[in-house]
C-alpha positions in Angstrom: -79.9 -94.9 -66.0 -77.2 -95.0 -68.3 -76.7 -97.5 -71.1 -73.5 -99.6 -71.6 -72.5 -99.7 -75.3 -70.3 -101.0 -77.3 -68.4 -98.1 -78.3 -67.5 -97.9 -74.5 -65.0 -100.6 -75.3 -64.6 -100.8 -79.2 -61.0 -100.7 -78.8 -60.2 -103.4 -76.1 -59.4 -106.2 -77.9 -59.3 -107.7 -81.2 -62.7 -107.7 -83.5 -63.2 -111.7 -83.1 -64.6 -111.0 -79.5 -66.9 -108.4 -80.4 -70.3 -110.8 -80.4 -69.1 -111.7 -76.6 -68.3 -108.3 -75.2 -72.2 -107.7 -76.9 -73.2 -110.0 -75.3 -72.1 -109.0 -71.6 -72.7 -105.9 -72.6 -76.4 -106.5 -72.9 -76.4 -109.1 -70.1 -75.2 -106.2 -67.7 -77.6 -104.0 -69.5 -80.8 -106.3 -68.7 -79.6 -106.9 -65.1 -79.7 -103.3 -64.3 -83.0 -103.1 -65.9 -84.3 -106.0 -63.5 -82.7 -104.5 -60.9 -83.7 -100.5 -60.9 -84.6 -101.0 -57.3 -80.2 -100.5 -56.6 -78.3 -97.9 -55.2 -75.6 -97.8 -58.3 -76.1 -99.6 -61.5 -73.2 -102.2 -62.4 -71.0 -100.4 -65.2 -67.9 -102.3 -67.0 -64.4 -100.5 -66.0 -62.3 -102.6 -68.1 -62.3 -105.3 -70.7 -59.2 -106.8 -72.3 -57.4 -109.2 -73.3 -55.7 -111.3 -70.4 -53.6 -114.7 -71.0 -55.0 -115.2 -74.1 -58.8 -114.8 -72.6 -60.8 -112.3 -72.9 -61.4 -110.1 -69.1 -64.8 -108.0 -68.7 -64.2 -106.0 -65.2 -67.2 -104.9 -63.4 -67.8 -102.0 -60.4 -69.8 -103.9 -58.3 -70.2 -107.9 -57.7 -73.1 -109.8 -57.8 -72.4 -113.4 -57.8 -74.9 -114.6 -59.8 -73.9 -111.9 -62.9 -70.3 -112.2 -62.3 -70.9 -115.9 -63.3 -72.8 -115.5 -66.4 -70.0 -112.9 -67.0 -67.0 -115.3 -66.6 -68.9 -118.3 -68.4 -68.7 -115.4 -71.5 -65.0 -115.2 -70.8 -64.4 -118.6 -70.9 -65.9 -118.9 -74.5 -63.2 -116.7 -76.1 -60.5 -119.7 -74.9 -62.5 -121.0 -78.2 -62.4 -118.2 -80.8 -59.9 -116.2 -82.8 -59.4 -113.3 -81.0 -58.6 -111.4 -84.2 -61.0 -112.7 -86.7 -63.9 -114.3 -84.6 -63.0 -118.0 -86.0 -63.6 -121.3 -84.1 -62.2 -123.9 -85.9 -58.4 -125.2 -85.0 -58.1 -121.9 -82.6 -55.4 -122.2 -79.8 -53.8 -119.7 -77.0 -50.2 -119.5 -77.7 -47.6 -116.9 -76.7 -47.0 -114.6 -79.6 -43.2 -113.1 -78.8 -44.0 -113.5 -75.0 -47.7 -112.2 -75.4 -50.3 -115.2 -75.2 -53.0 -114.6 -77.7 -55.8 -117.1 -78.7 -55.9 -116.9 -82.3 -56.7 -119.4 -85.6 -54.0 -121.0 -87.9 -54.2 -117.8 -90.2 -54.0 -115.2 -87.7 -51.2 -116.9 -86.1 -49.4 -116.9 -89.7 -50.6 -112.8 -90.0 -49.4 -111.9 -86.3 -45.9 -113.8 -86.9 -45.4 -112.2 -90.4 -45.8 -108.7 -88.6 -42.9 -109.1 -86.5 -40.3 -110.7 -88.7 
């Protein structure tokens, strides 16, 4: 059986939400482990970033993975998509793209397109 990595998805969204695209990564990972006994393993086909919260797509549903899957999601409505920080973070729209980012990466992301 093939193993999800990160790799996979290095490139999907900003470094901040790395640890939670890990972690569903090896959620998914022990899942098919525990469930060997399936037809088809559940594989990722997309993650991104989706009104300012973070999107992990899966082949196949199982209700009770999808849930610990979107219970990940949620948690990025809480951290810097950029920088991985927690404190003061807020989803705004950046020049019509909302992006959950702290006070600094705000500053960063506006400086870019002025």
């Amino acid at each position: 059986m093939a193993v999800i990595k990160y790799d996979d998805w290095k490139y999907a969204t900003g470094e901040g939400w790395i640890p939670l695209i890990n972690e569903a990564i090896d959620l998914i990972n022990k899942f098919n482990e525990e469930h060997s006994n399936l037809e088809f393993p559940v594989h990722i086909i997309d993650v991104k970033e989706k009104w300012g919260i973070l999107q992990i797509d899966l082949d196949f549903y199982y209700k009770d993975l999808e849930e610990q899957i979107l219970r990940i999601c949620l948690r990025s409505r809480n951290i810097c998509e950029y920088c991985g920080e927690t404190k003061d973070v807020k989803t705004l729209s950046i020049h019509g793209w909302a992006k959950t980012l702290c006070p600094k990466c705000k500053e960063d992301e506006e400086k870019e397109f002025i």
